[in-house]
C-alpha positions in Angstrom: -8.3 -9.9 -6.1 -11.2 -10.2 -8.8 -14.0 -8.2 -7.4 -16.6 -12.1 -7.9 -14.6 -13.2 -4.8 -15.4 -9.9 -3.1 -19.2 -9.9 -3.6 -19.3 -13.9 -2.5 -19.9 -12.2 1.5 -23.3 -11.4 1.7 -24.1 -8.0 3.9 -26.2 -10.0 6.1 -23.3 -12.8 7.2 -20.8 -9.8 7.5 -23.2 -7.9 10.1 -24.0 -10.7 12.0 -20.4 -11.5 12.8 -19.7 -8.0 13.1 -22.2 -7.8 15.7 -22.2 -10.9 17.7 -18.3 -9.5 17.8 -19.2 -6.6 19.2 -21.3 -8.2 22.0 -18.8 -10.0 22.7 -15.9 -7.3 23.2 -18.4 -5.0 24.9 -19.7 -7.6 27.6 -16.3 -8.2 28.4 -15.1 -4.8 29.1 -18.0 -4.2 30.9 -17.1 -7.3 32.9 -13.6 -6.2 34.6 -13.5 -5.8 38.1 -13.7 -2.3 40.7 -13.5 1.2 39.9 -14.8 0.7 36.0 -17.5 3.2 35.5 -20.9 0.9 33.6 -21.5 3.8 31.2 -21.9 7.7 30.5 -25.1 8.6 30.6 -26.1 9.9 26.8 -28.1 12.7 27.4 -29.6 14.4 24.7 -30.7 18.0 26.1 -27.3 20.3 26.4 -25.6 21.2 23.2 -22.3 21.1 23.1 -20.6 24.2 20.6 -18.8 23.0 18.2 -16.5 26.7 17.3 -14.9 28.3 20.1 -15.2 31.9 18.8 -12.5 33.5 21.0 -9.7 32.4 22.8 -9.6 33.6 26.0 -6.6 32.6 28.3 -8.7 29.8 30.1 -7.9 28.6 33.9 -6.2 25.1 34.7 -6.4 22.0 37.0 -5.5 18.5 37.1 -8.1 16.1 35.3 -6.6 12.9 37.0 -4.2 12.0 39.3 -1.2 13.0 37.3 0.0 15.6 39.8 2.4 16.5 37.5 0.7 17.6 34.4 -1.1 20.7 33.4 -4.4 20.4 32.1 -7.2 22.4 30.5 -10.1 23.0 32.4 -13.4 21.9 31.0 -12.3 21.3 27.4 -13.2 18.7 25.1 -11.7 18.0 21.5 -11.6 20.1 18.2 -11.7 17.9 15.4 -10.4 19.9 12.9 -8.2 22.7 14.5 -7.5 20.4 17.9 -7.8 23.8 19.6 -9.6 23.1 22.9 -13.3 23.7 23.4 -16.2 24.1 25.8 -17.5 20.7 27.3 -19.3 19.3 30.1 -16.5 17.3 31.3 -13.4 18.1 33.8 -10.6 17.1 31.4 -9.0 16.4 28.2 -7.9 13.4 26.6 -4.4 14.6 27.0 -3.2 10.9 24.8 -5.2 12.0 21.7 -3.3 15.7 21.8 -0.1 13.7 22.1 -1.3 11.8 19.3 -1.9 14.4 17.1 1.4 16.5 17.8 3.4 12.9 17.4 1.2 13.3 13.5 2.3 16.8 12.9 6.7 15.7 13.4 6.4 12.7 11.6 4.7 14.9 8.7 7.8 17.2 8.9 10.1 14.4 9.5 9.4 12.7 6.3 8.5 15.7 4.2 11.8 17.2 5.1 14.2 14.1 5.7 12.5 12.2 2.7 14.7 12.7 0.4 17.8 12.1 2.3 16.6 8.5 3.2 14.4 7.5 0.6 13.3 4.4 2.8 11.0 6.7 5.2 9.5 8.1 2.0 6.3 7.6 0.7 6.1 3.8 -1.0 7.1 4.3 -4.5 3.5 2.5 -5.4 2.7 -0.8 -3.3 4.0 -1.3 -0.4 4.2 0.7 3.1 6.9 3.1 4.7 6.7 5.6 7.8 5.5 8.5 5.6 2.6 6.8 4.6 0.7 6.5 8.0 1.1 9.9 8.3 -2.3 10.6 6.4 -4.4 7.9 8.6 -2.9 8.9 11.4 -4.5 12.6 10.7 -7.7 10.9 10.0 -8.0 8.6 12.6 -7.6 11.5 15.1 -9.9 13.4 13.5 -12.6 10.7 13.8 -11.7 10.1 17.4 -12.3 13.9 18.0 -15.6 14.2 16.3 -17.1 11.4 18.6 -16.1 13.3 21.5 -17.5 16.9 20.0 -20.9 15.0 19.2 -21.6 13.2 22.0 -24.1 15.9 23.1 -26.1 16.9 20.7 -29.5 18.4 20.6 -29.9 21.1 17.3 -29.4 19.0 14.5 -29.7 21.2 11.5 -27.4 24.2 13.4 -24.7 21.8 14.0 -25.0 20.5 10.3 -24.7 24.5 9.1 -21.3 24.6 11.4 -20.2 21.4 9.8 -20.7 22.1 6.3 -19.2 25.7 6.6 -16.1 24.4 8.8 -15.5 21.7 5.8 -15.5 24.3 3.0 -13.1 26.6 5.1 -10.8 23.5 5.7 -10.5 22.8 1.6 -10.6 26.0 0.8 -7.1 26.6 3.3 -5.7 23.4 1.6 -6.0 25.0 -2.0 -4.3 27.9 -0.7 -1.3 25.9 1.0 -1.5 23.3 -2.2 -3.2 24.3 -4.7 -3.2 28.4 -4.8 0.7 28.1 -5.8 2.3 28.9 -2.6 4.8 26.4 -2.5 7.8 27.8 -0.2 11.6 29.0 -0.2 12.3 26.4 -3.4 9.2 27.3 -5.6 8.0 30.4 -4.0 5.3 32.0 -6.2 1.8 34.0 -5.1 -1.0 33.9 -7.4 -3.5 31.1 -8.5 -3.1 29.7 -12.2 -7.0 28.5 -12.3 -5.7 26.7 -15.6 -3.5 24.0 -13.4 -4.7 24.7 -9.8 -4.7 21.4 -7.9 -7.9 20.7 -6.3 -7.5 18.1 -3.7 -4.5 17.5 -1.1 -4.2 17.2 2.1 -6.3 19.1 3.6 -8.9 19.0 0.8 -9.0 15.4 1.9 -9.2 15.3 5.2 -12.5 17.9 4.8 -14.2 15.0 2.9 -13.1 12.6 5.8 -14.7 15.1 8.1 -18.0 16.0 6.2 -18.6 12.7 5.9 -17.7 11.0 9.4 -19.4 14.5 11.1 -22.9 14.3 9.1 -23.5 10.4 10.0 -21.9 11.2 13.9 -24.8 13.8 13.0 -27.9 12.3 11.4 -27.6 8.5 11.7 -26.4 8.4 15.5 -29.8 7.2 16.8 -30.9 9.0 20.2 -31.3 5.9 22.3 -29.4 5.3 25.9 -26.7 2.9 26.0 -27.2 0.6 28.7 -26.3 -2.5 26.8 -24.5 -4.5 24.1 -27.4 -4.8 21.7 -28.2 -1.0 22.2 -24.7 0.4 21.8 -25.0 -1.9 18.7 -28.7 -0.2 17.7 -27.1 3.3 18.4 -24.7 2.9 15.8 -26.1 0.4 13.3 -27.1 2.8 10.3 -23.6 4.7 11.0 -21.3 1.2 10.8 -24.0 0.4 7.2 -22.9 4.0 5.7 -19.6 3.3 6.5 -19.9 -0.2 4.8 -21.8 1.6 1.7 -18.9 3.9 0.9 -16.3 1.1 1.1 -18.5 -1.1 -1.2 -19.2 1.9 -4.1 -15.1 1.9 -3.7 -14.5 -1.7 -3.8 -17.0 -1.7 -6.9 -15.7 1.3 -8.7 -12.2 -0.3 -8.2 -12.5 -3.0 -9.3 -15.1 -2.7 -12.1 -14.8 0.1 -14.1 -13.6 -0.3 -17.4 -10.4 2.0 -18.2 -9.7 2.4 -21.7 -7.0 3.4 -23.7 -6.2 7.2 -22.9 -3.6 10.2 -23.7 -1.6 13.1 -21.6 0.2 15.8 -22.6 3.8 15.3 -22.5 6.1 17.7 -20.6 9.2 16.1 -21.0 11.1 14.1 -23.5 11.5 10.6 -23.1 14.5 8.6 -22.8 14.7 7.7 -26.6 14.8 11.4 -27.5 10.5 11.0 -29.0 9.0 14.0 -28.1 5.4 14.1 -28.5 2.6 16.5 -27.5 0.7 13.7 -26.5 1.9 10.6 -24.5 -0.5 7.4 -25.7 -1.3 5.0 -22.3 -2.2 1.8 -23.6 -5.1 0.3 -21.0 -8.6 -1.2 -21.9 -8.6 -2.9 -18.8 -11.2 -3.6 -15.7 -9.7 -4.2 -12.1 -6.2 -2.8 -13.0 -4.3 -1.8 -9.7 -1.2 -0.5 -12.0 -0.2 3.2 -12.5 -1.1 3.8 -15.3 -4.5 2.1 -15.5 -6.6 2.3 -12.2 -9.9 3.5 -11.9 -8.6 6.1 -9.3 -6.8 7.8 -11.7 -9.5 7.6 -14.2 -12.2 9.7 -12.3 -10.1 12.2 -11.5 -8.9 13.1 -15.4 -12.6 13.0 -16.0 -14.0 15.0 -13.2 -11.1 17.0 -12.5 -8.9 17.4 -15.2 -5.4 16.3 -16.0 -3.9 19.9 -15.4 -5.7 19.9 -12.3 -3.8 16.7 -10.6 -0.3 15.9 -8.6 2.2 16.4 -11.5 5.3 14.7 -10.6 3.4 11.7 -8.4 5.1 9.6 -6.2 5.2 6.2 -9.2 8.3 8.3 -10.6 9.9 7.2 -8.1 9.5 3.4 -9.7 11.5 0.6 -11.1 9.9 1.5 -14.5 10.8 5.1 -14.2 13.5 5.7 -11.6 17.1 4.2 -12.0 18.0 5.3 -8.6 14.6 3.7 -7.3 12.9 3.8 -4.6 14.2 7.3 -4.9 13.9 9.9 -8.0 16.6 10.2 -10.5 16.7 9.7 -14.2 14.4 7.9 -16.7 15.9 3.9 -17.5 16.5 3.3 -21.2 12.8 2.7 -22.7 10.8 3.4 -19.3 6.9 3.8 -20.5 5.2 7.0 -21.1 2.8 7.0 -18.1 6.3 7.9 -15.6 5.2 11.5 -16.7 1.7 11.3 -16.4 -0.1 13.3 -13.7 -1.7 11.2 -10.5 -3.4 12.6 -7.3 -2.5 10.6 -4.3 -5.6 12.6 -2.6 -8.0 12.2 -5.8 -11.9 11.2 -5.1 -12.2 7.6 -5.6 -9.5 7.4 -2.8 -10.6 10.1 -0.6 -13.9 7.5 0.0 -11.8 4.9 1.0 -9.8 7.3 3.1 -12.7 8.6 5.3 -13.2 5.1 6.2 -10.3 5.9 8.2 -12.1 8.6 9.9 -14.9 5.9 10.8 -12.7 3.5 12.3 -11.7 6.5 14.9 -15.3 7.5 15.8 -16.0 4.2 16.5 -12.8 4.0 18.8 -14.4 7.5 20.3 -17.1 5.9 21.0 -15.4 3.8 23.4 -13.9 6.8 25.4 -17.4 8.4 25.6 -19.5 4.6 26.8 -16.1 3.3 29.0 -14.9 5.2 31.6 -12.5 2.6 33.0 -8.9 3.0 31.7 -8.3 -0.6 31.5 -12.0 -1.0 29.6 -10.4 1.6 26.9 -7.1 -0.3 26.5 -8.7 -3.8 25.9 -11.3 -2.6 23.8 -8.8 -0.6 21.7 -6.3 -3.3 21.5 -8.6 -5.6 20.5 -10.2 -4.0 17.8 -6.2 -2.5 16.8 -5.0 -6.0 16.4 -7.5 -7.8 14.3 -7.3 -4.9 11.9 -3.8 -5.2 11.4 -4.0 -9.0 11.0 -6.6 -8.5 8.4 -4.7 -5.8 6.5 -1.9 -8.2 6.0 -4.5 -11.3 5.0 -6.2 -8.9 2.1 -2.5 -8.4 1.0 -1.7 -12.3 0.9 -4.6 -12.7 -1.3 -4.4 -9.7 -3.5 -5.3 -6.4 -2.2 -2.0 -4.8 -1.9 -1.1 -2.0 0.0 -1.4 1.0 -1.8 -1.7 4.9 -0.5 -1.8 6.8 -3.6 -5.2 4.5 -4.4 -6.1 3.9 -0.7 -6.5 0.2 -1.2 -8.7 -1.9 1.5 -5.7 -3.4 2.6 -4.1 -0.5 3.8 -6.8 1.2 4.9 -7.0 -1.7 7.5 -3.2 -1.5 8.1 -3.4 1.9 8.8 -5.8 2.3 11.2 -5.0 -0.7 13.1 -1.5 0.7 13.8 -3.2 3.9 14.2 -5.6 2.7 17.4 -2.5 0.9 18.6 -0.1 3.9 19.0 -3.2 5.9 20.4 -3.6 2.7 22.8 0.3 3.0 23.7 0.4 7.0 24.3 -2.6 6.6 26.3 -1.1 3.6 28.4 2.0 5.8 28.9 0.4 9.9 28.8 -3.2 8.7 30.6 -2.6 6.2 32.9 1.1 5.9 33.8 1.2 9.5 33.6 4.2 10.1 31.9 3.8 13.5 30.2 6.6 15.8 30.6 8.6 13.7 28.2 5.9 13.8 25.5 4.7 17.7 26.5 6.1 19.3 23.4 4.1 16.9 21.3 1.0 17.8 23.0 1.7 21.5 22.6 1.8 20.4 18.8 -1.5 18.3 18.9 -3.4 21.2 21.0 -2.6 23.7 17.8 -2.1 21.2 15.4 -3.9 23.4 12.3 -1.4 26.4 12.5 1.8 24.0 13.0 0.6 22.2 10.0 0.2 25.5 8.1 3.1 27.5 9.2 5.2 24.0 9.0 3.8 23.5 5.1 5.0 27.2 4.3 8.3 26.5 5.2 9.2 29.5 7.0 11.7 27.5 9.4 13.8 26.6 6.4 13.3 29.9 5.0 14.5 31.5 8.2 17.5 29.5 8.8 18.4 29.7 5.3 21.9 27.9 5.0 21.8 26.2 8.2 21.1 22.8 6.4 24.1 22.9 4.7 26.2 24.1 7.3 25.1 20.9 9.6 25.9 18.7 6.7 29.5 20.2 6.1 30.5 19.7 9.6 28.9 16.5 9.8 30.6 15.3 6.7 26.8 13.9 5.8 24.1 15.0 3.5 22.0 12.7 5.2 23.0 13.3 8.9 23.1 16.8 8.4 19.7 17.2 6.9 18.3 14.7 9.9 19.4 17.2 12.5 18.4 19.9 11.1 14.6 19.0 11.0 15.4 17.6 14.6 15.9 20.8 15.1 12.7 22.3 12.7 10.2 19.9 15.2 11.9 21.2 18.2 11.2 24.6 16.9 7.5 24.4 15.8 6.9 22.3 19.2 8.6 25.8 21.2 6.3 27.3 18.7 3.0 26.0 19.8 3.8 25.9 23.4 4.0 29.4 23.2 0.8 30.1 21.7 -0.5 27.3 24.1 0.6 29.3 27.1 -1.1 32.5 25.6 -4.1 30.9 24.6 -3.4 31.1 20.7 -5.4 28.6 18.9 -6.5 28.9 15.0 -10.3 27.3 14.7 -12.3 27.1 11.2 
């Protein structure tokens, strides 16, 4: 979509509709009948810690009237490490652990399983596949959980120190898992090559998404009671317009920067034998969406470095460079040079886009800390879900495709929207109907969600169990089967795992 039809909306039209929106959701929650509490009292003169420095095996009680579930006492939400932590109130959103853990197997799930069935794999470019909510989930649950953490808050600049050091010690762990060559039983290696290191991943991203949402959960969350529709609307305001401000410096950057013609360093011969130390990219284009020419990919060989980035990115796995596409395999007869250029599906054009992700999820947080009422939560969530799916698929109709490796604004709305809608159904089912046992290895999962994530991206099960892959596959008579229940087997493992280390008040904190 040419970025003149995106600058046609004035700010001032899109924040009036925004807000006469948001009136109109909130006055109807706040409308439903008995036993919904009006709202939680926001006061400002307790600070709530935001590192749990031991972990002391803690005592337990029900928080609701689930008779049948175990629940911590007095814990709130870690954003980062999800390992509980000192609060003010008698229970746990047990939904949003759920969440988390449900994150943490579909991660293995398509990690592992990817490869035998290419169609759960990451989108070869455009389009969308289970793998590739797996990042927004992460991010919306992070946002959800840094609502919660802030919604006490008295010492300003000492929670700021805490933020700014917990986000450095969160990239820094994701350029040991990623970048500081430690890459498992395949590719095992120790050492960092600071000439190729990769500097962003997973981690490294969701750090940004944190600093970011934390700081304006932080410093632009005005310290006002919320007793009505205009001042929930005043309390957030100048968080929803920093929010907007990084989606327009994407937008903008996206779509009008000028990429010019530019050259890589082949690896590889290509499939006509011409081997080359440097691969020529024809571009000298503005607005480009393409592989090979998009302003994402531009920033980071300029900032970062082209031996810094992804080097065998998921657009290898193209029409143009795959024959056995949407899955790898060899080069067609005169595929382009750019199928062996580097990309960073985490790089820092689209790591701005991406912590708009972690926006959408405070503002869902907000909702659990102003709306008591179960059935206030669940309408308010749904309808906010809905609308951004709806409008994910319109901005794809009319030329915003969906794209994770450049985080396009189409997918970003996607995304989340499905994101607040499974959180909406695994509260419906963990919360209200009380349905946990089924889902209690999940929570384990989403309670000590860092270390799975960690121990899981290591792959020590594998490493373990070497052989045990292709032992299921022989007697299964199926590459694919056999590799399927064998990470079955990998998340029940890692879910036994972190129940353990649940049950002796194990957690890893930043």
């Amino acid at each position: 979509m040419p970025i003149a039809r995106m600058s046609s909306f004035s700010h001032n039209k899109t924040l009036s509709i925004a807000k006469t929106h948001l009136e109109l959701l909130y006055t109807t929650a706040a409308s439903l009948p008995e036993n919904m509490s009006s709202l939680i009292d926001m006061a400002q003169d307790h600070h709530q810690p935001l590192i749990l420095q031991s972990s002391p095996r803690l005592p337990y009680k029900d928080s609701s009237d689930c008779g049948d579930e175990i629940v911590p006492c007095s814990l709130s939400h870690d954003p980062v490490s999800s390992s509980p932590t000192p609060a003010d109130d008698n229970q746990r959103l047990v939904s949003l652990d759920v969440f988390r853990g449900l994150t943490i197997a579909l991660m293995i799930l398509v990690d592992d399983a990817g490869g035998a069935f290419p169609s759960i794999n990451h989108a070869p470019w455009f389009g969308v596949t289970l793998a590739d909510f797996v990042m927004p989930f992460f991010l919306f649950g992070v946002g959800v959980s840094i609502s919660l953490v802030f919604k006490k808050l008295s010492n300003k600049p000492n929670a700021t120190q805490k933020v700014l050091l917990r986000g450095i010690k969160l990239f820094l762990l994701g350029l040991i898992l990623q970048g500081g060559y430690f890459h498992g039983r395949n590719h095992l290696m120790y050492g960092v090559d600071v000439g190729k290191i990769r500097w962003l991943g997973v981690l490294q991203r969701i750090s940004i998404a944190y600093l970011l949402a934390s700081l304006s959960e932080i410093w632009f969350v005005k310290n006002i009671r919320v007793e009505s529709p205009a001042a929930f609307i005043r309390k957030y305001y100048t968080q929803g317009l920093f929010a907007i401000l990084l989606c327009s410096v994407y937008m903008v950057l996206l779509y009008g920067l000028y990429v010019p013609n530019w050259a890589f360093a082949a690896s590889h011969l290509n499939s006509s034998g011409y081997a080359s130390k440097f691969q020529a990219v024809h571009c000298e284009v503005r607005g480009s969406l393409e592989p090979p020419c998009n302003s994402v990919g531009l920033i980071d060989r300029v900032i970062l470095g082209e031996n810094h980035l992804y080097q065998h990115p998921v657009y290898r796995r193209t029409k143009e460079c795959s024959v056995n596409s949407p899955d790898y395999g060899p080069r067609p007869p005169n595929s382009p040079g750019w199928c062996l250029a580097p990309f960073d599906p985490e790089g820092i054009l689209s790591s701005l886009m991406a912590a708009i992700t972690c926006f959408l999820g405070l503002h869902y947080g907000h909702i659990v800390v102003h709306f008591k009422g179960q059935r206030q939560k669940i309408l308010l969530w749904s309808l906010f879900s809905f609308p951004l799916i709806i409008m994910g698929f319109i901005l794809e109709v009319i030329g915003i495709p969906f794209s994770k490796p450049l985080y396009t604004l189409s997918y970003t709305c996607l995304t989340a929207g499905a994101s607040g809608l499974c959180l909406t159904v695994i509260y419906y089912i963990v919360d209200v109907k009380c349905i946990r046992k089924p889902t209690l290895l999940l929570q384990w999962m989403g309670m000590n969600a860092l270390i799975i994530y960690a121990l899981a991206a290591c792959e020590l099960f594998p490493a373990a169990v070497d052989g045990t892959e292709a032992l299921l596959q022989a007697i299964l008579h199926s590459r694919k089967w056999g590799t399927l229940v064998f990470v079955m087997l990998e998340i029940l493992f890692w879910g036994i795992i972190a129940g353990f280390l649940h049950m002796k008040g194990i957690y890893m904190k930043l």
